[in-house]
C-alpha positions as CSV (number, residue, x, y, z in Angstrom):
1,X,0.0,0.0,0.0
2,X,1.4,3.6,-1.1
3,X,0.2,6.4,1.7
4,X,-1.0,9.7,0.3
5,X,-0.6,12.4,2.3
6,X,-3.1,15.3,2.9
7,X,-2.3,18.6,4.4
8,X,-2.7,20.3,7.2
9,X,-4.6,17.6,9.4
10,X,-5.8,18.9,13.1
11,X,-6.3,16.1,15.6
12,X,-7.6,17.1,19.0
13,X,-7.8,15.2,22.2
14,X,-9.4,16.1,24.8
15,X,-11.8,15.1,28.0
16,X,-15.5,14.5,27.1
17,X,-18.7,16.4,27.9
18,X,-16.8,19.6,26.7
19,X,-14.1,20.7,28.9
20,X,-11.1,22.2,27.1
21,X,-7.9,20.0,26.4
22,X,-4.7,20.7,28.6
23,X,-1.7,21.7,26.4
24,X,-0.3,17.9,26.7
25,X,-3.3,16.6,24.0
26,X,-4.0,20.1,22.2
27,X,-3.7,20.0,18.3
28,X,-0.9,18.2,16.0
29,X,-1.1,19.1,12.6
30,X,1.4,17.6,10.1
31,X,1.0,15.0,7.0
32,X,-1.1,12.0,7.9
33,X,-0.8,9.1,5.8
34,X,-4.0,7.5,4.3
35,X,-3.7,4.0,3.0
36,X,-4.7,3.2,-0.5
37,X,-6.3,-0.1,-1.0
38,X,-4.4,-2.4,-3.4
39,X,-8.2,-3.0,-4.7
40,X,-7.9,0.5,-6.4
41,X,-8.6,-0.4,-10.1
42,X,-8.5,1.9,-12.8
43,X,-10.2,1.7,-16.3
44,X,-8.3,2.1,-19.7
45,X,-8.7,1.1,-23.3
46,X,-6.0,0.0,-25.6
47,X,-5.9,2.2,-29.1
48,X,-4.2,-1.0,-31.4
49,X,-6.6,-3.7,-30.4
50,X,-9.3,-1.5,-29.3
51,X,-9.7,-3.6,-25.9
52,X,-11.0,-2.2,-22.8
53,X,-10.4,-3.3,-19.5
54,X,-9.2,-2.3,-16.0
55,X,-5.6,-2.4,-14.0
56,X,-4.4,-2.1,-10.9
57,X,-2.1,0.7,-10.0
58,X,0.7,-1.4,-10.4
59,X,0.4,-2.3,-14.0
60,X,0.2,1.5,-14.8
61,X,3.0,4.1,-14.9
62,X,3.2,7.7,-14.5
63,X,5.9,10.2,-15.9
64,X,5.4,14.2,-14.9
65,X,7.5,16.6,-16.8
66,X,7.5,20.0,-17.8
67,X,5.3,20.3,-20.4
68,X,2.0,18.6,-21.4
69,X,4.1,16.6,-24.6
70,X,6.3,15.0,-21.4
71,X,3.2,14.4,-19.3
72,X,1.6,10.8,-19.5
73,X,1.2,7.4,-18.4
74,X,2.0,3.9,-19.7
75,X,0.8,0.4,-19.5
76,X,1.2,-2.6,-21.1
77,X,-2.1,-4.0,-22.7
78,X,-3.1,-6.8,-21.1
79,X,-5.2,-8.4,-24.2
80,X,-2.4,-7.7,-27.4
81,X,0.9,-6.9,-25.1
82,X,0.8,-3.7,-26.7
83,X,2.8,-0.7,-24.7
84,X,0.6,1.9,-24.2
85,X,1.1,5.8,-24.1
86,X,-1.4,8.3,-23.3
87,X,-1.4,12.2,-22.0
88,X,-2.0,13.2,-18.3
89,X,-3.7,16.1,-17.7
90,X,-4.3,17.3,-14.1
91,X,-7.3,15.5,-12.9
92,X,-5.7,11.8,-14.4
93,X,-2.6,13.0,-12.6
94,X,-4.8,13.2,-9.3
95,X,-6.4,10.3,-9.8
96,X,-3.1,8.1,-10.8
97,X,-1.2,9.6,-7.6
98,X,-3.6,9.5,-5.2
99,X,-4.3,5.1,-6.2
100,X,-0.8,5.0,-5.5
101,X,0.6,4.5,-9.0
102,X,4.7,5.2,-9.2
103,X,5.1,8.7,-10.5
104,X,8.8,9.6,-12.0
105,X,9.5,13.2,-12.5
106,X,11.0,14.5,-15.6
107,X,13.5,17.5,-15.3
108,X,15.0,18.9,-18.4
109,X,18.8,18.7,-18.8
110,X,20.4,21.9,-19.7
């Protein structure tokens, strides 16, 4: 399981029936890890044999560079063992991070 990490997060302790918190078990705010089930699925299509299907975050591959041409993800089709390319925009980006597929970042060499 990959964690994603949302931020800030505010956790607060404190006695019941409303009586305030001593400093000891105030807030902690920080990154907290939420698991992603290795059940997360996600649906693709292949363009040469025209198959649809779905994969799990491991079969898929994302690579983030600086422009939109250098911005995609990969997988291997699992019908014609055809490798696949297609564009990432934001919101697959989201989607493909947060199901805890492995991102590589691009940088451009000078």
């Amino acid at each position: 399981m990959h964690p994603t990490y949302l931020m800030p997060a505010t956790v607060r302790t404190g006695a019941p029936g409303g009586t305030a918190p001593n400093a000891a078990a105030t807030a902690r705010t920080g990154p907290v890890p939420v698991p992603v089930p290795a059940a997360v699925r996600f649906r693709a299509a292949c363009p040469e044999c025209r198959g649809r299907f779905e994969l799990a975050a491991g079969a898929l591959r994302l690579a983030i560079g600086a422009s939109r041409r250098t911005t995609f993800y990969t997988f291997t089709c699992p019908q014609c063992a055809a490798p696949v390319r297609k564009p990432a925009g934001e919101r697959i980006i989201e989607l493909l991070t947060g199901g805890g597929v492995r991102t590589l970042r691009l940088h451009a060499t000078p």
